[in-house]
C-alpha positions in Angstrom: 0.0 0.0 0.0 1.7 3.5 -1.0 0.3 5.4 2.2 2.8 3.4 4.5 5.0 6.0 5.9 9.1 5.6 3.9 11.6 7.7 3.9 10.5 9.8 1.1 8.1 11.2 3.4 10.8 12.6 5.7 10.8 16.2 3.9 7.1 16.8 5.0 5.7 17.0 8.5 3.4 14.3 10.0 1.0 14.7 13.4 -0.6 11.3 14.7 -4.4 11.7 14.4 -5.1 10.6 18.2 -8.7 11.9 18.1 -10.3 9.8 15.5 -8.0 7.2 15.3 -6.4 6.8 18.9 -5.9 3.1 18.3 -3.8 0.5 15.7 -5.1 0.1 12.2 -5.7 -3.1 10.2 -4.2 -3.1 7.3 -7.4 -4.0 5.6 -9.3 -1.0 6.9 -6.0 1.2 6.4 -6.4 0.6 2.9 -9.8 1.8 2.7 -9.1 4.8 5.3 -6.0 6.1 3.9 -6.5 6.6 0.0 -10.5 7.5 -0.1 -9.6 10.2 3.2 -6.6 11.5 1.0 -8.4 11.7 -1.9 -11.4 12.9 -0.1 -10.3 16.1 0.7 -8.5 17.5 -2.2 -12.3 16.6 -3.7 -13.6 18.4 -1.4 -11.3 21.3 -1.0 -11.5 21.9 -4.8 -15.2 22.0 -4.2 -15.2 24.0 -1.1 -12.3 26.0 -2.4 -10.2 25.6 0.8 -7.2 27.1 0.9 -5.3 24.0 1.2 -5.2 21.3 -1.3 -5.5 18.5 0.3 -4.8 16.4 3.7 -2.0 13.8 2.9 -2.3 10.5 5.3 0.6 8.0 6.1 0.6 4.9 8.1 3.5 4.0 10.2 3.5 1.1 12.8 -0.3 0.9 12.5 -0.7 4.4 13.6 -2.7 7.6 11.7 -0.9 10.3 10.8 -1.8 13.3 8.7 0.2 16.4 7.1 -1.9 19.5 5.6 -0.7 20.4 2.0 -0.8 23.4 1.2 -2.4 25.4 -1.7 -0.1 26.3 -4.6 -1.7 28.6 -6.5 -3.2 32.4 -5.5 -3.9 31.6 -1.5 -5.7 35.2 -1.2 -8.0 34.5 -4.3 -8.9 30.8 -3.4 -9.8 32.3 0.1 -12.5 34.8 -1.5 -13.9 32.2 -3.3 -14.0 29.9 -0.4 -16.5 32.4 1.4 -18.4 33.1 -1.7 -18.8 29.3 -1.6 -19.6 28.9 2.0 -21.9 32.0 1.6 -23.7 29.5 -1.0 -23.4 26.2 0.9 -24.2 27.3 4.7 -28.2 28.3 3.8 -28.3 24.6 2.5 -26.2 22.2 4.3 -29.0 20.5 6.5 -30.5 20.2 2.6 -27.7 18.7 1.3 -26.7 16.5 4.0 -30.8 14.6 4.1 -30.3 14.3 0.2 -27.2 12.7 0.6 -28.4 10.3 3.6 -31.7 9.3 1.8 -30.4 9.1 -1.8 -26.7 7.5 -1.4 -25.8 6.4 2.1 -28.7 4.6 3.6 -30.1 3.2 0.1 -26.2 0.9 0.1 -26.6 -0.1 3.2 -29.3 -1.6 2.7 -27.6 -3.6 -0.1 -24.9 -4.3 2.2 -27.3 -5.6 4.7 -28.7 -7.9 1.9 -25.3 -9.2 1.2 -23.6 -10.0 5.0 -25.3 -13.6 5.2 -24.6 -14.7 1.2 -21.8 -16.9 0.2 -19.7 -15.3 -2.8 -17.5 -17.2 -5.5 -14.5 -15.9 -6.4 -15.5 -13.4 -8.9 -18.1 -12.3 -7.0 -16.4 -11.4 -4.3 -13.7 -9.2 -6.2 -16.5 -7.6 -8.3 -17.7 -6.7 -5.0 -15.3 -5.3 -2.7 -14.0 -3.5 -5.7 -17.3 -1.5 -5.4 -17.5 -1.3 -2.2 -13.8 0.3 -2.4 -15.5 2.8 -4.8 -18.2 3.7 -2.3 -15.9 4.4 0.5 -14.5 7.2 -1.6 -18.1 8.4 -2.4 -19.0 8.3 1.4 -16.0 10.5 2.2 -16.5 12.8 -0.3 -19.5 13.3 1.3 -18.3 13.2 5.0 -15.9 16.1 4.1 -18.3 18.2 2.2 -20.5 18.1 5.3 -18.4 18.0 7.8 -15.9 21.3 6.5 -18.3 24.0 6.4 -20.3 22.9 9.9 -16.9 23.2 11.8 -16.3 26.9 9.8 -19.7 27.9 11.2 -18.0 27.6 14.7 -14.8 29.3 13.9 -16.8 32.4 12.0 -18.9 32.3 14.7 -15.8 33.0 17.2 -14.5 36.0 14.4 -18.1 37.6 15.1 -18.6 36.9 18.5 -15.2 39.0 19.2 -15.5 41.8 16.7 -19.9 42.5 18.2 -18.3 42.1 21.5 -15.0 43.4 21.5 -13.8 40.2 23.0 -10.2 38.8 23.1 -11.2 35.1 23.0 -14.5 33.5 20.9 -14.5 30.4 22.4 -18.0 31.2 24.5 -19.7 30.9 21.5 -19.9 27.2 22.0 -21.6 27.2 24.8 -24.6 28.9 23.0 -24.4 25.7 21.1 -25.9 23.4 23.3 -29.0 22.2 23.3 -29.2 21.0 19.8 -30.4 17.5 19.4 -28.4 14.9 17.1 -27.8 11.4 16.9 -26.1 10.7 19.9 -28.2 12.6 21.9 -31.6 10.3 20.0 -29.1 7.1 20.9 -29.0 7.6 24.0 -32.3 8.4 24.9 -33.7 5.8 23.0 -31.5 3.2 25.2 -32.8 4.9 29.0 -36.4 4.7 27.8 -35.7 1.1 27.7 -34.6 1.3 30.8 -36.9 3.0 32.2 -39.6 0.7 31.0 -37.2 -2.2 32.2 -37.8 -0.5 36.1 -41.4 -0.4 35.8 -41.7 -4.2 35.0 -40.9 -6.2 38.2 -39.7 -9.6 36.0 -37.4 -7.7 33.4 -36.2 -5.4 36.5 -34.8 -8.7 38.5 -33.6 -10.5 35.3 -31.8 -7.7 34.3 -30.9 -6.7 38.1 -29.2 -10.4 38.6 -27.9 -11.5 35.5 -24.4 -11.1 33.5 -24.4 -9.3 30.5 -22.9 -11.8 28.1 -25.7 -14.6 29.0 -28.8 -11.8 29.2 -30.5 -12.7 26.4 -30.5 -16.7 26.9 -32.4 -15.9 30.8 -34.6 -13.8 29.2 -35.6 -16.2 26.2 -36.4 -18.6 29.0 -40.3 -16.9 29.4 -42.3 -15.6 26.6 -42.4 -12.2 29.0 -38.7 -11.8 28.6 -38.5 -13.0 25.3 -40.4 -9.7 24.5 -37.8 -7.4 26.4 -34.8 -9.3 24.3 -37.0 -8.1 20.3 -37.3 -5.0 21.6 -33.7 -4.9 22.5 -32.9 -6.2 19.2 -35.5 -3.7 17.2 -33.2 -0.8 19.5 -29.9 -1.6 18.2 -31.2 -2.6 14.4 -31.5 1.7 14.2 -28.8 2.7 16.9 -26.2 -0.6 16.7 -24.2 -0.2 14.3 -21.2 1.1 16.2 -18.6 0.1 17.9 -16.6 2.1 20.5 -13.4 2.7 18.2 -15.6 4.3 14.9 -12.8 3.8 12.3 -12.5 0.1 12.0 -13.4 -3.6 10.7 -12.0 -5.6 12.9 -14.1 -5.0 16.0 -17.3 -6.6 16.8 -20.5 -4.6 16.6 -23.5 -4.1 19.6 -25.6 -5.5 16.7 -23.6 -8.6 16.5 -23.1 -9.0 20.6 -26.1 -7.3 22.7 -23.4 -7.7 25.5 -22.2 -4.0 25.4 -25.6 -2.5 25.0 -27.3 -4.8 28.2 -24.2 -3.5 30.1 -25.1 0.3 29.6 -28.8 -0.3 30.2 -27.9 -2.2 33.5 -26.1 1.1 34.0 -28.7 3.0 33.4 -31.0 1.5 35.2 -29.4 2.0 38.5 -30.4 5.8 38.2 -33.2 7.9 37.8 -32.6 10.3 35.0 -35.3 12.4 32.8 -32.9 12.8 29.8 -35.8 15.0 27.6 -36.1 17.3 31.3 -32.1 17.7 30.9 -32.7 18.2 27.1 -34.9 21.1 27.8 -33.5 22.7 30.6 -30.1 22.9 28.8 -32.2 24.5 25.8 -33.4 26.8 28.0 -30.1 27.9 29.7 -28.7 28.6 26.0 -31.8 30.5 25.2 -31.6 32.8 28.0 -27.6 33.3 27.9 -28.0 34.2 23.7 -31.0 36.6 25.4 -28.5 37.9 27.7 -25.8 38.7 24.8 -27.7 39.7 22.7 -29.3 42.6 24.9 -25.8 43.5 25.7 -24.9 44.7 22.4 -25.8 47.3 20.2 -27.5 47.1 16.8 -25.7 47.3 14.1 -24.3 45.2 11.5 -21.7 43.0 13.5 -24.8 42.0 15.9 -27.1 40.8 12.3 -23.4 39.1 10.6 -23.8 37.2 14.2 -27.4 36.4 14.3 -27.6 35.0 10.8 -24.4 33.1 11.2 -25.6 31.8 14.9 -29.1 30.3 13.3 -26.9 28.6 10.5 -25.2 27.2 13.6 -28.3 25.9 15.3 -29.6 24.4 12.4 -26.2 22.7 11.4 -24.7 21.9 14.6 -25.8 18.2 15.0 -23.9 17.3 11.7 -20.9 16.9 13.8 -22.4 13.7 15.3 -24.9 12.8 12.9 -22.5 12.3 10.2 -20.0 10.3 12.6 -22.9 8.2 13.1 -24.0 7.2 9.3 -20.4 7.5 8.1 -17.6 7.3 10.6 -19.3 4.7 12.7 -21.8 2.5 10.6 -20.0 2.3 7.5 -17.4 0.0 8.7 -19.3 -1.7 10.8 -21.8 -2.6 7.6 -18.8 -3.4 5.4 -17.5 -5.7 8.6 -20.2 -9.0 7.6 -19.7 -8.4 4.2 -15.9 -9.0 4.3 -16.1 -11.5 6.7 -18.6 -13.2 4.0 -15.5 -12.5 1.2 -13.2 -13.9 3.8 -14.9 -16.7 4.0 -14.5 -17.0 0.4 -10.6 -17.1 0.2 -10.9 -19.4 3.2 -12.1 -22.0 1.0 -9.8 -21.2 -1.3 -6.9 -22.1 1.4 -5.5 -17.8 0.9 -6.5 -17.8 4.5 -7.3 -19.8 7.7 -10.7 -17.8 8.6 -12.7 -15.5 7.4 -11.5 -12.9 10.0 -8.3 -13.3 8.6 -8.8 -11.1 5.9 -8.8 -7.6 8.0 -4.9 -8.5 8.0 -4.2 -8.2 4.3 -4.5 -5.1 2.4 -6.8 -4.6 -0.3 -4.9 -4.9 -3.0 -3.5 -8.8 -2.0 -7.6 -9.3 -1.3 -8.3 -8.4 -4.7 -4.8 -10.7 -6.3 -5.9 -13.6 -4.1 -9.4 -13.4 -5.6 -8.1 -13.2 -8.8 -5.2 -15.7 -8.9 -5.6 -17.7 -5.2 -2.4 -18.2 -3.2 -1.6 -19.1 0.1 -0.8 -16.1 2.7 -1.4 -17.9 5.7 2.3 -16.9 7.1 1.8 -13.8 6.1 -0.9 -13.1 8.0 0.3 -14.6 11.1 3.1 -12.3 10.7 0.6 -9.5 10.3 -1.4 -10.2 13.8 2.1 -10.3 15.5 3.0 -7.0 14.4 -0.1 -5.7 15.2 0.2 -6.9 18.6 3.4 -5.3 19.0 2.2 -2.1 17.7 -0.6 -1.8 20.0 1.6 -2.2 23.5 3.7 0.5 21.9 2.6 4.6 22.5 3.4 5.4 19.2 5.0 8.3 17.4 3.7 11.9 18.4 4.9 13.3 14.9 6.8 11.8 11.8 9.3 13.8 9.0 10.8 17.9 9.4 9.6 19.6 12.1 8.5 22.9 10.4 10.1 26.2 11.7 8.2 28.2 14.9 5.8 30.4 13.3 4.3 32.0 16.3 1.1 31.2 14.6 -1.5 29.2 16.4 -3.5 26.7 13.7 -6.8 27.7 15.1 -8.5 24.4 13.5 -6.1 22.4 14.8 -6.1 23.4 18.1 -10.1 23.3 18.1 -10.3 20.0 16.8 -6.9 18.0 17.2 -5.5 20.4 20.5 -2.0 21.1 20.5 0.6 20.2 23.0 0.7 23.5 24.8 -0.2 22.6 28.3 2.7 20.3 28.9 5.2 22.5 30.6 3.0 23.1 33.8 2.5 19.4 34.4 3.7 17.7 37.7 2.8 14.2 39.0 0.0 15.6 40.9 -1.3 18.3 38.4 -1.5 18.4 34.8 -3.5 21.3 31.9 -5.5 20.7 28.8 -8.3 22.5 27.2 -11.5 23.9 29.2 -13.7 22.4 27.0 -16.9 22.0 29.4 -17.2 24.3 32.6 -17.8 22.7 35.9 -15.7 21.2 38.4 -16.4 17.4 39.7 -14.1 15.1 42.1 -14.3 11.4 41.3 -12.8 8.0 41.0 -10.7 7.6 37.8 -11.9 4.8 35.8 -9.3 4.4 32.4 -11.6 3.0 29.7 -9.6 1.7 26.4 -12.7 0.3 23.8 -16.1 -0.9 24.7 -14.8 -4.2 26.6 -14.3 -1.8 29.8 -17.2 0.7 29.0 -19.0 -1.8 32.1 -16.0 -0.5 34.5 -17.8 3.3 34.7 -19.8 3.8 37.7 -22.0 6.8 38.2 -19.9 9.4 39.5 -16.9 8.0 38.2 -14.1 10.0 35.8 -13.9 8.9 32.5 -10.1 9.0 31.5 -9.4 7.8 27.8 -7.4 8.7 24.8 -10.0 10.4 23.0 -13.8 9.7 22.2 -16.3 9.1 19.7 -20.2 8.7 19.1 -20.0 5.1 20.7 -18.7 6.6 24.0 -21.7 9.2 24.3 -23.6 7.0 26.5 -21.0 7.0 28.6 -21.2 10.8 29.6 -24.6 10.4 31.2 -22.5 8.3 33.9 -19.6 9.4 34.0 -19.0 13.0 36.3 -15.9 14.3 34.4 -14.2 13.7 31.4 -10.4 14.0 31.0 -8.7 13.1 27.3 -5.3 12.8 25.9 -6.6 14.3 22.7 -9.1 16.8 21.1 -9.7 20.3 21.4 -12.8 21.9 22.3 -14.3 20.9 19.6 -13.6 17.3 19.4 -16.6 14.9 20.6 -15.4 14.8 24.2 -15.7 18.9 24.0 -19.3 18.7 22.3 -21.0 16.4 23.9 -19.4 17.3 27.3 -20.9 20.7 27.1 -24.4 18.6 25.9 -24.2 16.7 28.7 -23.1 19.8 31.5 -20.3 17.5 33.0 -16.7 19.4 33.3 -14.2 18.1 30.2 -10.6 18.6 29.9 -9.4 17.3 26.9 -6.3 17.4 25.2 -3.9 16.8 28.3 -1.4 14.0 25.9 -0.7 12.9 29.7 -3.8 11.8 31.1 -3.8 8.1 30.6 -0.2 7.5 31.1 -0.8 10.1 34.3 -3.3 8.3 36.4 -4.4 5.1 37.5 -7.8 3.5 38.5 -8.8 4.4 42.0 -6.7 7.5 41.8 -8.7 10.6 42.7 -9.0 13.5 40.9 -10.5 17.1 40.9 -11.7 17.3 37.4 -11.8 21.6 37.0 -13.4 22.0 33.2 -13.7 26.2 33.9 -9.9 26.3 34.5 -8.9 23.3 32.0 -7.2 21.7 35.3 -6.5 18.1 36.8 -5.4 17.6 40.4 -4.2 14.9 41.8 -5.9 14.1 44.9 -4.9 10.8 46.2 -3.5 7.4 44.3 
């Protein structure tokens, strides 16, 4: 695969991409990631007119890593068409992004659905992961072209917010940003009704109450009564269980393949009494009257209507963030999983490779020449599930290739999104920085949660120390009391939905993880972007 990381690369400069992809890649998805995210932006850049060209991607030792390219050509005129272009695409994007769900994305997985249980010949199976290679570039075309001008609507927003105000620093504009529902939000509401109608019934309640996860849906099958609890389980996660908790990958098992992970959060939830539509609405309310409040405290004029229209494009658009992680980022590998599985079983019988699951340790290209002329690759593969192995016990590279020269310049998307290591200096053993991304301050137990096989260990109460976060985690924020990151910037998932959910976020810290220790606890300070050490 030409996006493994070589020497030729050394010239350019390379960041590890710890927010989406915080863990090690197959080489199967890797080969499906890499060139169609590539490829994907200088699409959508050209279309978007960005003043970059493109984002170039590289793989080293399983990890992510990205470099930004930058625009060769007139950067001053691409930017004036960029905002003519936004100015065009912001009225629309909620338009554009249902077209695209209803007409493109949904419509193919429903194919793909079709195709996860059939048995494929050998021709069959390359015609069809060749398309489906195709498709992943359509879906990211997509992804970017919705994805680009939702965050822009957030960094305007900031521009605006300081030139009507006067203000040194934007970043309060995202707490007028709350409030808005999206697909998290719907996922995880839909999953504490359940629970809620699992208290009010006396059998499900002491099924649920008294039996491990993993064999849940065998005691329940044993009466007709909780037969009926485990069909609507399963009509729950056929619309919100497609996920698993690391988004970007094929080799992990979904909720809708093991109801484990989703009868662990509902026995979660369960334990607590929680109106999630009375938090909905009260947080709607707070943001209503703060926007009240600002915008009282200005006077008219034409910053204060730039803001106003620019701050109802926000409210409209501001859900994309997680509503396009959950049809693209999340459930497109996890409907592609079954289907490669079923093409794994394919050059299974064709002795390529041991078991179907084998396949997520080749790269595309040697799937498609051991369709087309078999061989045997069982060593290989062996090799590949060592190294991968080995890769995931290691931390990984921060940064690949030439340092570029100080600047003095801040990346303002990067450091919203990404966060930059700027917090590190400060940091003892007992107290560490990162971004303020949600306000609030919380003490609590750590609890370090790696993928969905520990999401069980959070208790109510409990801080939630990971890498980084995605859609999967959100029903974790309901339980958790803080949230503390190694990566992201304020507005990364942990700083949206954080801010959603009123529970105090730092994010960003690089140390956390490596820092604490479950059982340690911490002061969790989300106003101050602080993390004390309280005992170990």
């Amino acid at each position: 695969m030409k996006y493994l990381y070589s020497e030729k690369d050394d010239n350019d400069f390379y960041v590890r991409d710890d927010v989406h992809f915080p863990h090690v890649l197959t080489p199967l998805f890797a080969s499906f990631q890499l060139p169609n995210q590539e490829e994907g932006t200088r699409r959508a850049f050209e279309t978007l007119q960005v003043p970059l060209e493109r984002f170039s991607v590289r793989m080293y030792r399983g990890r992510f890593y990205q470099c930004n390219i930058p625009f060769q050509g007139d950067t001053e005129e691409r930017t004036r068409r960029h905002h003519d272009v936004m100015a065009q695409r912001l009225p629309v994007i909620m338009d554009y992004y249902q077209e695209k769900l209803e007409t493109v994305l949904l419509p193919y997985y429903d194919q793909l659905k079709q195709m996860a249980t059939r048995e494929f010949s050998p021709e069959q199976a390359l015609q069809l992961i060749q398309e489906m290679h195709r498709f992943y570039a359509v879906a990211w075309d997509i992804h970017f072209d919705i994805i680009f001008p939702r965050i822009e609507v957030g960094l305007i927003l900031e521009d605006l917010y300081k030139k009507m105000t006067e203000a040194t620093d934007g970043q309060p504009v995202y707490e007028l940003l709350v409030g808005v529902m999206n697909k998290s939000l719907e996922t995880d509401r839909a999953f504490r009704q359940l629970a809620n109608e699992i208290k009010a019934d006396a059998q499900w309640a002491a099924v649920v109450g008294s039996t491990s996860a993993h064999e849940m849906d065998a005691a329940l099958c044993a009466t007709a009564h909780g037969a009926a609890l485990v069909q609507k389980l399963r009509n729950l996660l056929e619309v919100y269980g497609y996920r698993t908790s690391y988004s970007h990958e094929f080799v992990n098992e979904s909720w809708v393949e093991n109801s484990k992970y989703a009868w662990e959060l509902i026995q979660s939830y369960v334990q607590k009494e929680e109106d999630i539509d009375a938090q909905y609405a009260a947080l709607r309310q707070r943001r209503e009257l703060a926007m009240k409040a600002l915008m009282d405290g200005v006077p008219e004029g034409t910053a204060k209507q730039e803001f106003w229209q620019m701050y109802q494009y926000g409210l409209q658009c501001w859900g994309l963030d997680e509503d396009h992680h959950f049809y693209i980022d999340t459930m497109l590998p996890v409907m592609y999983r079954p289907v490669l599985r079923a093409i794994g079983r394919t050059l299974a019988g064709q002795g390529v490779i041991d078991q179907a699951d084998d396949i997520f340790f080749l790269y595309y290209e040697e799937v498609c020449q051991s369709l087309a002329n078999p061989s045997a690759r069982q060593s290989l593969v062996h090799l590949r599930k060592q190294e991968y192995e080995t890769f995931k016990q290691e931390q990984g590279e921060p940064h690949l290739g030439q340092l570029p020269p100080a600047s003095g310049e801040e990346d303002v998307l990067v450091d919203r999104v990404f966060g930059l290591p700027k917090f590190m200096k400060e940091n003892t053993k007992t107290f560490f920085k990162g971004y303020a991304a949600s306000k609030g301050s919380h003490t609590g137990t750590v609890r370090i949660v790696n993928d969905q096989e520990e999401f069980s260990k959070i208790s109510h109460g409990d801080v939630l120390v990971c890498k980084s976060t995605t859609p999967p985690w959100t029903v974790l924020f309901s339980v958790a009391g803080a949230i503390v990151t190694d990566a992201g910037g304020i507005l990364s998932h942990a700083g949206t939905v954080a801010r959603e959910y009123g529970i105090p976020a730092v994010l960003g810290t690089k140390v956390a993880t490596r820092t604490l220790r479950d059982g340690d606890v911490v002061t969790v300070n989300g106003t101050e972007g602080t993390v004390v050490v309280l005992s170990a």
